[in-house]
C-alpha positions, 0 to 999 in steps of 0.5 A: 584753862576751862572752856565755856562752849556755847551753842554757837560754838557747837553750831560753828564746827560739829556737823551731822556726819561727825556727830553721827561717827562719834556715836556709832564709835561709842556704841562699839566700844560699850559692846567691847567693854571700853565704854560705860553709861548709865541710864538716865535718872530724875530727881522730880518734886511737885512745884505747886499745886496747879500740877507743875513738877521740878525735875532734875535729870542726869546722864553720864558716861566714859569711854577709855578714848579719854573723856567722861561726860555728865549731862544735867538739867533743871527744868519745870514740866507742866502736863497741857493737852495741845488738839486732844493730845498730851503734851510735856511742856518744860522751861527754866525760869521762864518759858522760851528759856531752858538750863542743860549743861554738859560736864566734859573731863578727862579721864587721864589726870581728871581735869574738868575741860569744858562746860557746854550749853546742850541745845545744839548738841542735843538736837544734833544728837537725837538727830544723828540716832535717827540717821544712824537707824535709817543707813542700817535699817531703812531700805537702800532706796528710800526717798520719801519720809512722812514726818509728825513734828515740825520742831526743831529735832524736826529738823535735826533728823531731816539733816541726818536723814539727808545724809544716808539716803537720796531723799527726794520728798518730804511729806509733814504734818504738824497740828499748827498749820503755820509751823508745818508750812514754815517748816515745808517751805524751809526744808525746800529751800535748805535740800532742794526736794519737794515738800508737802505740808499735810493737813491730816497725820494720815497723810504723811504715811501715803508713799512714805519710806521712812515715818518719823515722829518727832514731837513732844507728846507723852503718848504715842503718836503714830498709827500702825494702821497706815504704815505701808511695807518697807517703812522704817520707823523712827520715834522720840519725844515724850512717848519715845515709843510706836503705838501698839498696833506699829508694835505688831507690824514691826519686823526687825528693831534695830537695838542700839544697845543696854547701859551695862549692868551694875556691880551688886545690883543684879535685879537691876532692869538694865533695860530702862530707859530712865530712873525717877526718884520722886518727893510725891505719894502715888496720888500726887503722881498721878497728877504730876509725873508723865506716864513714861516716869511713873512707869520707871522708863521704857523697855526693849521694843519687841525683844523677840525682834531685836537686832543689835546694832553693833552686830550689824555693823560688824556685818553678822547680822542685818537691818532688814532681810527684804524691801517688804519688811517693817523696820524700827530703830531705838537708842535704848538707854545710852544717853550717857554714852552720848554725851562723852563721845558728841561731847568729846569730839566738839570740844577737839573740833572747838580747840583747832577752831580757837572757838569757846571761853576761857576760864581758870581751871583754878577756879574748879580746884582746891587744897581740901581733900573732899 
């Protein structure tokens, strides 16, 4: 049988700590060749003519563990200006409802074994790559963590981030003042530490250990100006990027690392974040895509500066060398890889819990050879 995996399935039995083990083993194995991703591609064809854009986006990726993984989803972007900053809206229908599937198999005998709904996994996903940046690259003592974003990947990180450090105050800023509150008052509640809901983003740099930027801008948000030494930086969203002047102050970028390079395409840039094919004229772009697409996805922070994480776990080389450096951790282009290995290890902790939907596998199968 098949499995329907719901959100509340997710919820019910993966935890933090099981997510952020299940990527931290996926990315050895891509380092050791017995994992493969690709980065991720959009299909994006302008909807109408008031600037909204259909996407379709995939990732995918297999380890020799025994699962492979595809991850889709159809949504509608509209391009809005939320307080002067440009923001990525997306929905599915309608707004407030979202379409993301993730396609589980095994790669032994091929079998599709689950269908699950992405939000709790993605959330919890994102958020364990930031709790993995933090155990390898903040400093030991980090307590404090300035936050820009009070979403819900606001508190996948929060979750992550208290699991790695003894972190003792948070400090937030979001540009509602009744969605940064709210989120105040239920991190205090939920982690027992002090909590402060700024009312300016500068503010959340003032002590901070740890500057986390978790919002759906596609332009950056952060402010290298006000970073204090020590800081670590975590950043995703519609940006998924520091702003220049945090560029120039970073010490150390802790890579988590590149989707391989693929057979008879060597001028591939392996480094990309995403692929997008789009059904538009490059007027029409301008328009409709986010300034991430048409730029074909980011490349490596700070190359010069990289440290790969893999090495820093094998203990050849280090997150940071003082309590002065200025230290930045990114996934690179291994959502694929994601997928699988999160994936994989819910669908086990599902099948112990008697958790999910049965469905026929039959109903997947066929006698025409395709």
């Amino acid at each position: 049988m098949t499995l329907i995996i719901n959100n509340d399935d997710v919820h019910a039995v993966l935890d933090m700590a099981e997510t952020m083990a299940a990527l931290e083993r996926s990315y050895i194995d891509l380092r050791d060749s017995e994992a493969v991703c690709r980065p991720r591609i959009d299909i994006q064809i302008p909807a109408d003519t008031n600037g909204k854009t259909y996407q379709w986006g995939t990732m995918e990726g297999g380890s020799t563990r025994g699962y492979f993984a595809i991850r889709m989803k159809s949504d509608v972007l509209v391009q809005e200006n939320r307080g002067g900053i440009p923001t990525e809206e997306k929905y599915c229908m309608q707004p407030g409802r979202w379409c993301g599937l993730i396609l589980l198999t095994s790669i032994e005998n091929a079998e599709p074994l689950a269908i699950f709904n992405d939000g709790v996994l993605q959330h919890m996903r994102v958020g364990a790559d930031g709790g993995i940046g933090v155990k390898y690259a903040a400093r030991a003592d980090a307590e404090v963590v300035g936050m820009l974003g009070s979403g819900g990947m606001a508190r996948s990180h929060m979750d992550a981030f208290m699991g790695v450090r003894r972190i003792k105050k948070l400090q937030v800023f979001s540009p509602t003042r009744a969605n940064r509150e709210a989120f105040a008052a239920e991190m205090r509640k939920k982690f027992g530490i002090e909590t402060v809901a700024c009312d300016a983003p500068e503010q959340v740099y003032r002590g901070a250990d740890i500057l986390a930027a978790v919002t759906d801008a596609t332009e950056p948000v952060t402010d290298g100006t006000l970073l204090e030494p020590g800081t670590h930086i975590v950043v995703i969203g519609g940006s998924g990027r520091p702003d220049p002047a945090s560029i120039d102050r970073i010490d150390v970028s802790v890579r988590f690392g590149d989707a391989p390079q693929p057979w008879g395409l060597p001028e591939f840039g392996k480094a990309r974040s995403r692929l997008t094919y789009a059904a538009m004229t490059e007027k029409v772009a301008e328009k409709h895509m986010s300034p991430d697409a048409k730029r074909g996805g980011r490349l490596a922070l700070a190359p010069e500066r990289v440290v790969w994480l893999a090495d820093i776990i094998a203990g050849t080389a280090k997150g940071r060398t003082s309590d002065e450096q200025i230290t930045y951790s990114e996934r690179g282009n291994l959502q694929g890889a994601q997928f699988y290995a999160v994936a994989g290890r819910a669908y086990e902790l599902a099948c112990a819990a008697g958790r999910g939907h049965e469905i026929p596998t039959d109903w997947f199968l066929q006698d025409i050879r395709d």
